[in-house]
C-alpha positions in Angstrom: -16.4 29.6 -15.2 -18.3 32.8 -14.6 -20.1 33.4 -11.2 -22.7 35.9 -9.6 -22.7 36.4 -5.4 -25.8 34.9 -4.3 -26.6 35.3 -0.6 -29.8 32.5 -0.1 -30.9 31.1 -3.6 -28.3 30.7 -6.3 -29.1 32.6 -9.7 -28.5 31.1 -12.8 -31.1 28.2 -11.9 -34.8 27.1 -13.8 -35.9 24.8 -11.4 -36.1 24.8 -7.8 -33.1 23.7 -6.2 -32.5 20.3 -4.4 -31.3 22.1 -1.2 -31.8 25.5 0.1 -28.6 27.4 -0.2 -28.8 28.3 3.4 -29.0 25.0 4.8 -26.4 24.2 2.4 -23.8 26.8 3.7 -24.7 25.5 7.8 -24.4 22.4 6.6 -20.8 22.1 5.1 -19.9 25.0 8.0 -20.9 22.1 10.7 -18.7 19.4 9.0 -15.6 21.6 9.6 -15.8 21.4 13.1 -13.5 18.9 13.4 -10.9 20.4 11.8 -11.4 19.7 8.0 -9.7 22.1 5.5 -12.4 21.5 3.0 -16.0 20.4 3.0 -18.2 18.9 -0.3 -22.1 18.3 -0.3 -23.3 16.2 -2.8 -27.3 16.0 -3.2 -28.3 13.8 -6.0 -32.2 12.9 -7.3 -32.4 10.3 -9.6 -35.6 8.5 -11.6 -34.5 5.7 -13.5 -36.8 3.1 -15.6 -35.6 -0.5 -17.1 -37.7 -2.5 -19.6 -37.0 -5.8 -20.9 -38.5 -8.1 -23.9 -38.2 -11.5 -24.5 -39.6 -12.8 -27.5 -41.5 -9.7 -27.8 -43.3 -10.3 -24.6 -42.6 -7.6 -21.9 -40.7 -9.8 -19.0 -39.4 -7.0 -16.9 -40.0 -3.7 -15.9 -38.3 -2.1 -13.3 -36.7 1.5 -12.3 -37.0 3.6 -8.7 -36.1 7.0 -7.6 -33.0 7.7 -5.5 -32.7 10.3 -3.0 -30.0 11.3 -1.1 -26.8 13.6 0.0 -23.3 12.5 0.6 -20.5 15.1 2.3 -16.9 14.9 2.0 -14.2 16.3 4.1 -10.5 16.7 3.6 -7.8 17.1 6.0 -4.7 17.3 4.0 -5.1 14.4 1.8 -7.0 12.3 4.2 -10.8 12.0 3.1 -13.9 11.1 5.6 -16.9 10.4 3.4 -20.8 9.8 4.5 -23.9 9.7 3.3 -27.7 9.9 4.2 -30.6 9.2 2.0 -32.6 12.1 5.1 -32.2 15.0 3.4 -34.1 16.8 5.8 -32.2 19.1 7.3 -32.2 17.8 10.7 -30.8 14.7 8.9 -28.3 16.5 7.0 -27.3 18.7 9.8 -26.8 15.1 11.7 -24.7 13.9 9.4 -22.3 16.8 9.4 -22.1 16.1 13.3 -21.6 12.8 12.9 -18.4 13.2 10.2 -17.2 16.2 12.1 -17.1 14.5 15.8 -15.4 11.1 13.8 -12.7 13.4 13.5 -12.5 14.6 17.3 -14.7 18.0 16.6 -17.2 19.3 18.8 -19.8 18.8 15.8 -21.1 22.5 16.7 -21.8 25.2 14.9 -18.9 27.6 15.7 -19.2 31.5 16.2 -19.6 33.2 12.4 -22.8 31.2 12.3 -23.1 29.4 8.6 -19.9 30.4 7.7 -20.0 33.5 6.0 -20.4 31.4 3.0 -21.3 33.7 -0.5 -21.7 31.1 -3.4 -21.6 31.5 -7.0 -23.6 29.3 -9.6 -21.2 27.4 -12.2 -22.1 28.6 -15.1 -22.7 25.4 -16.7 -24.6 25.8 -19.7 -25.9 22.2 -21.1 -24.0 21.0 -24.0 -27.1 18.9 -25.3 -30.8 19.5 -23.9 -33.6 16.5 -24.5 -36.2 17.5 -26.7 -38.3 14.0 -25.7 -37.6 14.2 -22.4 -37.8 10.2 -21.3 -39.9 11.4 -18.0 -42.4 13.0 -20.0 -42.4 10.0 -22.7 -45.2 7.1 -21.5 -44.6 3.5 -21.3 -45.6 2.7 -24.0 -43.8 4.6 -26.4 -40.8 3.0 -24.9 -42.0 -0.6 -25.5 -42.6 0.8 -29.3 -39.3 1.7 -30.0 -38.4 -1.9 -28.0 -40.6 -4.1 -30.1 -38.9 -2.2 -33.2 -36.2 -3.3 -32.2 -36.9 -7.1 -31.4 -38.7 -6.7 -34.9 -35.3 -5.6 -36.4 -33.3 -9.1 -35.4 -36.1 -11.6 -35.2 -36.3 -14.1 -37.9 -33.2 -12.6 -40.0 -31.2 -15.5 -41.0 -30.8 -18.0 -38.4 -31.9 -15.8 -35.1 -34.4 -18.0 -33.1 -34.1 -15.3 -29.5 -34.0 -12.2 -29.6 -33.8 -10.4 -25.6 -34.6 -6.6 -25.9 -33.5 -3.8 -22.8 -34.2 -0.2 -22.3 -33.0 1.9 -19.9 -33.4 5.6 -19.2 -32.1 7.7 -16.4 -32.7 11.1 -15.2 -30.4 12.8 -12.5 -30.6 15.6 -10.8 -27.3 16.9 -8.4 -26.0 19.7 -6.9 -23.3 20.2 -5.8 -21.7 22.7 -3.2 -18.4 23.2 -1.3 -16.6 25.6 2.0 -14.7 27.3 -1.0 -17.9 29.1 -2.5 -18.8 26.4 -5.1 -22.9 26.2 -6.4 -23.3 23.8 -9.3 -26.2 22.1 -10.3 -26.8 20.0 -13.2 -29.2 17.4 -14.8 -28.2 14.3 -16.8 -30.5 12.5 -19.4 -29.8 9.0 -20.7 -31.1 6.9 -22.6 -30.3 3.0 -23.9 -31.4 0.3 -25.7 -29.8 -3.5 -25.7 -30.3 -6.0 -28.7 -28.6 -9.9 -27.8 -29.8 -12.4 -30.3 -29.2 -15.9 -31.1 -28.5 -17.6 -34.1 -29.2 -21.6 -34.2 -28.9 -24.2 -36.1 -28.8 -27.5 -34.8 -26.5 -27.5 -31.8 -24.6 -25.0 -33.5 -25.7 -21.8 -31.6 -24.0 -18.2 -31.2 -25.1 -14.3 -30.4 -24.6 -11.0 -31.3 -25.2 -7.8 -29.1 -25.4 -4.5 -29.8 -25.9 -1.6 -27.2 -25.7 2.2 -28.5 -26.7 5.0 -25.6 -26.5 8.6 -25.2 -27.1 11.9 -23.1 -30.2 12.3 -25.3 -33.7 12.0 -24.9 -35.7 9.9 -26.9 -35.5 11.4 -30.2 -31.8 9.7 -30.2 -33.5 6.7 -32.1 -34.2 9.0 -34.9 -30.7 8.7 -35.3 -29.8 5.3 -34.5 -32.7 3.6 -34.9 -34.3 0.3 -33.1 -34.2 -1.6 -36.2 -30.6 -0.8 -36.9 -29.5 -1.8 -32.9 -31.5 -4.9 -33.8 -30.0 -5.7 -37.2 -26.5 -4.9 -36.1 -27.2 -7.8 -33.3 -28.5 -10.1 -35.6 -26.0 -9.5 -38.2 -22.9 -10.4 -35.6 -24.9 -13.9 -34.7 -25.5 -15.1 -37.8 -21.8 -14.1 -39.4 -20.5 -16.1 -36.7 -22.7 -19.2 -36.5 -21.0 -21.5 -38.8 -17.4 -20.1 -37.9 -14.0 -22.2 -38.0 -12.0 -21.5 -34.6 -9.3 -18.5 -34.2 -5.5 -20.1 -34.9 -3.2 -19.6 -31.6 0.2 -17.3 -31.9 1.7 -14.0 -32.2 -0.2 -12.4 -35.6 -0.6 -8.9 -36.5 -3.9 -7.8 -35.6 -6.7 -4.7 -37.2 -9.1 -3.5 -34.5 -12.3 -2.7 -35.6 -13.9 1.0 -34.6 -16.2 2.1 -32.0 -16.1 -0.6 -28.9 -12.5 -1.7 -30.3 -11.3 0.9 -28.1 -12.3 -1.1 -24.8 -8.9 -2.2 -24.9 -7.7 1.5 -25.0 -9.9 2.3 -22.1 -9.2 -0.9 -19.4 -5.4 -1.6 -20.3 -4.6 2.1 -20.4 -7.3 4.4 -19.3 -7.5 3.4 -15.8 -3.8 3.7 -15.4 -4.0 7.4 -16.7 -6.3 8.6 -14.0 -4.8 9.6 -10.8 -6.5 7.2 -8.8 -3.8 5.1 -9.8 -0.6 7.5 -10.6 -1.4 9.1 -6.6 -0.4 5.5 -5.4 2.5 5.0 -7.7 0.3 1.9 -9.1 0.5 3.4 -13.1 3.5 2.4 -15.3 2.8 5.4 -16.7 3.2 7.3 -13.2 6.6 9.2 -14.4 6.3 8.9 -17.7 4.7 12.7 -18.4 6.1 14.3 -21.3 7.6 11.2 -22.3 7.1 9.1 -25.5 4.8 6.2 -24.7 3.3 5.4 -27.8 3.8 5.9 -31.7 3.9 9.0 -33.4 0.6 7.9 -35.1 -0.8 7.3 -32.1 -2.9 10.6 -30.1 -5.7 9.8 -27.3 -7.9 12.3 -25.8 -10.7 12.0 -22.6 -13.4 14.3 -24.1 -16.4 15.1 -21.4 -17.6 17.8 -23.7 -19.2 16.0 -27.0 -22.8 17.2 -27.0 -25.1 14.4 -26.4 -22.3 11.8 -26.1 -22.7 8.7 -23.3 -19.6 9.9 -21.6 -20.6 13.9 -21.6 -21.0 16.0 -18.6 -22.1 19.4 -18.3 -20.1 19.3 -14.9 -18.1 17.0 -13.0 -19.5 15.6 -9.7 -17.2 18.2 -8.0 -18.8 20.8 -9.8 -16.1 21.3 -12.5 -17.1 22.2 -16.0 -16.8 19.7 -18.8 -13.1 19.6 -20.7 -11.3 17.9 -23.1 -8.0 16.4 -21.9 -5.5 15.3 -24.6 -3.7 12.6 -23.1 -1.6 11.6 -25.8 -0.1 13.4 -28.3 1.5 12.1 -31.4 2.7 9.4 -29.0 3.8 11.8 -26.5 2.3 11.5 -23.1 0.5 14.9 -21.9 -2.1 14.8 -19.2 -3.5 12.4 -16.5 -7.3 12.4 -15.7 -7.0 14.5 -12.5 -9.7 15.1 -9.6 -10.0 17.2 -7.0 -7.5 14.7 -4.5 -6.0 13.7 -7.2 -4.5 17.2 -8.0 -3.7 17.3 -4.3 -1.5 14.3 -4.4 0.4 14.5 -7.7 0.4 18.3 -8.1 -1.3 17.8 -11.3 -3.9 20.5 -12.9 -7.8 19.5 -12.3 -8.9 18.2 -15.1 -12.6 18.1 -14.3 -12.6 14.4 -13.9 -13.9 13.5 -10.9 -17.2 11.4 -11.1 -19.1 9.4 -9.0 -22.1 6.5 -9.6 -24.1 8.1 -6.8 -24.4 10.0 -3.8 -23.2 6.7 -1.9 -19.7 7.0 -3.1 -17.3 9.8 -3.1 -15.9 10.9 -6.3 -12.5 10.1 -8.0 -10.7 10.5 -11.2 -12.9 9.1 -13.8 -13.0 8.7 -17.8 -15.4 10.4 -19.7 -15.8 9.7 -23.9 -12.0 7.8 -23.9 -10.8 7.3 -27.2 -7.6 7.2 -30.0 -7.9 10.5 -31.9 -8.3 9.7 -36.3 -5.5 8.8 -38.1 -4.4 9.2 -41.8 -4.7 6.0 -42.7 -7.9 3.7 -44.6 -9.7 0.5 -43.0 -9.1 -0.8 -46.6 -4.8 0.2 -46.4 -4.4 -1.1 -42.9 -6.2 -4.9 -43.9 -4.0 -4.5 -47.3 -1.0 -4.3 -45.4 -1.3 -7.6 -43.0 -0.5 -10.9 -45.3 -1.2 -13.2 -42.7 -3.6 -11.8 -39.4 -6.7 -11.3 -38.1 -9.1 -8.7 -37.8 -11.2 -8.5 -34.7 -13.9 -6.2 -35.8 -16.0 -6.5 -32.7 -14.3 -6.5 -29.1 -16.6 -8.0 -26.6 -15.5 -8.4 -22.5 -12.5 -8.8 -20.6 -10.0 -8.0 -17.6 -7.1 -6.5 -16.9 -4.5 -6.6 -13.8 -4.7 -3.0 -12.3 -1.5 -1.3 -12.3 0.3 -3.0 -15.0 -2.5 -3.6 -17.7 -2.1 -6.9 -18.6 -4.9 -7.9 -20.5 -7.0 -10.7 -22.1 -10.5 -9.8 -24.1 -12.7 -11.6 -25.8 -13.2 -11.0 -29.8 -16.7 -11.3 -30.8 -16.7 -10.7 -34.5 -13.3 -12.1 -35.8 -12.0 -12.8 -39.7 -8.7 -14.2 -40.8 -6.6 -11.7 -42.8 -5.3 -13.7 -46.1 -3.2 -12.0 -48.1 -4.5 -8.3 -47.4 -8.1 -9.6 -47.6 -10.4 -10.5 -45.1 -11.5 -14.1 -44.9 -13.3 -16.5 -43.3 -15.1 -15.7 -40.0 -13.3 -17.1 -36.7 -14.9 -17.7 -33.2 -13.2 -18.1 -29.7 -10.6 -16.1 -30.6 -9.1 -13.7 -28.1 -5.9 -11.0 -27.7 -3.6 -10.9 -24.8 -1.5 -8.6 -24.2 -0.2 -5.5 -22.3 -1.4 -1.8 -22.7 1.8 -0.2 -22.8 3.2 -2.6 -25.0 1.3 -2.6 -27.3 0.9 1.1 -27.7 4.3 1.1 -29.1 2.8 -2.1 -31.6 0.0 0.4 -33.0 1.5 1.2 -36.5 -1.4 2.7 -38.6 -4.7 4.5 -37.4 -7.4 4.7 -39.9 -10.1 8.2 -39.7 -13.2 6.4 -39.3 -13.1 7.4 -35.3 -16.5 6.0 -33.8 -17.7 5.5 -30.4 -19.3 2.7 -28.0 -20.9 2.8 -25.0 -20.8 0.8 -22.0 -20.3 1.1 -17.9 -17.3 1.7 -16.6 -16.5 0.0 -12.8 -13.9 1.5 -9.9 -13.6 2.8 -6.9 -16.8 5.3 -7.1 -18.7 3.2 -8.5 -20.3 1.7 -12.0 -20.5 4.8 -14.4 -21.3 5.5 -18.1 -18.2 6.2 -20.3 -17.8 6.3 -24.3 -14.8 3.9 -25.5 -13.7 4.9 -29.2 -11.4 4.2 -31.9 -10.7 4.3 -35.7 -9.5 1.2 -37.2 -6.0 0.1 -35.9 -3.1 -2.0 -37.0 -1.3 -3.3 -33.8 1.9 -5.5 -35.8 2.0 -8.0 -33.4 -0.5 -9.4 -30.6 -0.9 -12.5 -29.2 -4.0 -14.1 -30.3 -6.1 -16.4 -28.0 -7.3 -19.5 -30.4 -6.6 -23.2 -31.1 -3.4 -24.3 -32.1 
């Protein structure tokens, strides 16, 4: 982090600011009246736009701009959060009255004025800039790219529906704290969702496919609307005439990309220090101890360019990291935030994230994933005699804390002989996230990522699940016996 005293307007900025710095500084100043050791301003604005087909026929179009501040205070390790969508600054200087007197303060301004406060800009250069910026793309070259898609999955093999959804957001925050802090940072995403269904007769089954980024438009150059379309159709159709998953304890190979949801819910969440503060992670004092395989290594990464999980700076104005959390089965770092750090004693690991200015931040994931291993796709299925591979995860859940879990497989094959087989449906793996860490026996190097959003206590954010392939030697499979 480098920084530049800046008595009024912050330097380092190309478009106006969302709040004037001096306002900012009276602001945050007025919320310590009561006391606080520590004051956070959070102004967010945000443009979003949702489009959905159906049969090729625009159903739904939707989107908004939100506008709004949220201020944080800590005593200690006690936090007092609000938030105002007036950002005027009679309403913002309200609202630090309001939070301050909560707390038995005077909810004045105190002698010293604004504080005295002298902030310095983040520098935090963007790791990807848009170069088709979605708010300067029209409608209608969204629908394009929407009706490639539908034009990608309908009529291939037995696909009848075919729903199409894009989604874009654009957000603009700053953030600014009693300590000094001036970041400001925008975030561009962008997403398209394929579900098709296959039919024939009453037989009837879908596929779904939903890539994203922190890119403009031009990231379907890359990934294409007829590939996300294909790759939905594809999944419906393999698993329309398929037999039903067998029931026991089988060796299992994860499929890439999304396989790694299991990483992220059964283990991720009890990594980050909204769960070790409380003691709630079986994992809590397990730091520097071997928790997993030696093949096994698992990194939170908020600095791949252009990457669904990637953030220039956290939502406490923290530049990006990458945080090893495992290595070769040892394990080396929580996801730590701001109160986090507080609690646990923990370095900052510039993971504290937030959905919006409504909520205050916590420790968060970023792009989650199990690092490459040495091993092939083609040697881990050779190795299982008698499994299955689940090479598309789909939903689940998992009981906080100790990371039980059941998900469902989407795209499932038996394993015969070190060969992959006929396709399965309804089968699912149960298990526990700690456990079976210690089961993970080979990791292929064909490390992908998926996307998706990522619930908890500050709200629904986007976060990259990844993996290679993986051979977990034994895992309860979900099926018919």
């Amino acid at each position: 982090m480098t920084s530049t005293p800046t008595p009024a307007v912050p330097s380092g900025t190309t478009t106006p600011a969302l709040l004037d710095a001096t306002l900012a500084a009276e602001v945050l100043h007025l919320a310590r009246a009561g006391g606080a050791d520590f004051s956070e301003l959070f102004v967010e604005d945000t443009v979003s736009t949702q489009l959905r087909l159906h049969q090729g026929d625009l159903k739904d179009a939707g989107g908004g701009n939100l506008f709004g501040a949220g201020l944080r205070l800590l005593y200690g390790t006690r936090v007092v959060y609000a938030y105002t969508n007036d950002v005027t600054a009679g309403g913002l200087r309200d609202l630090a009255r309001t939070v301050a007197r909560a707390q038995g303060g005077a909810g004045e301004v105190t002698p010293g004025g604004a504080g005295g406060l002298d902030f310095r800009t983040v520098d935090a250069r963007p790791l990807y800039v848009a170069r088709e910026h979605p708010l300067s793309a029209a409608k209608r070259d969204k629908l394009a790219l929407m009706r490639r898609a539908h034009g990608g999955a309908a009529g291939v093999g037995d696909v009848k529906t075919v729903d199409v959804t894009y989604s874009d957001r654009v957000q603009r925050v700053l953030i600014a704290n009693s300590e000094g802090l001036w970041a400001e940072d925008e975030r561009v995403q962008t997403r398209l969702y394929v579900n098709a269904i296959a039919q024939d007769g009453t037989l009837r089954e879908s596929g779904y496919h939903a890539p994203g980024a922190s890119r403009g438009l031009e990231f379907f150059e890359e990934v294409t609307p007829e590939s996300v379309g294909a790759e939905a159709a594809r999944i419906a159709n393999a698993m329309l005439r398929a037999g039903y998953a067998p029931a026991g304890k089988l060796p299992v190979v994860i499929g890439n990309a999304f396989g790694g949801v299991i990483f992220h819910e059964a283990c991720g969440h009890i990594l980050e220090t909204t769960a070790v503060e409380k003691n709630a992670s079986v994992f809590a004092d397990k730091l520097g101890q071997q928790i997993a395989d030696t093949c096994v290594s698992a990194i939170d990464d908020g600095t791949l360019p252009g990457a669904w999980g990637m953030v220039n700076v956290d939502d406490e104005g923290m530049p990006a990291q990458r945080t090893v959390l495992i290595d070769k089965g040892v394990l080396t770092s929580f996801m730590v935030d701001r109160l986090g750090a507080q609690k646990t004693g923990h370095a900052r690991t510039g993971s504290g994230r937030r959905q919006n200015y409504t909520y205050a931040p916590a420790s968060r994931m970023r792009s989650t994933f199990i690092d490459n291993g040495d091993r092939t796709p083609d040697d881990l299925i050779r190795s299982v005699d008698h499994g299955i591979y689940a090479r598309t995860m789909g939903g689940g859940s998992v009981s906080p804390g100790t990371g039980d879990y059941n998900f469902a497989v989407n795209e499932a094959y038996m394993i015969r002989n070190g060969e992959i087989s006929e396709p399965l449906r309804g089968a699912s793996l149960v298990g526990n996230g700690a456990q079976d860490l210690l089961n993970i026996v080979g990791v292929a190097g064909d490390l992908a990522l998926g996307q998706g959003m990522c619930g908890s206590v500050s709200g629904s954010i986007p976060t990259d699940v990844g993996q290679p392939h993986l051979l977990i030697s034994a895992i309860t499979v979900g099926g018919r016996a």
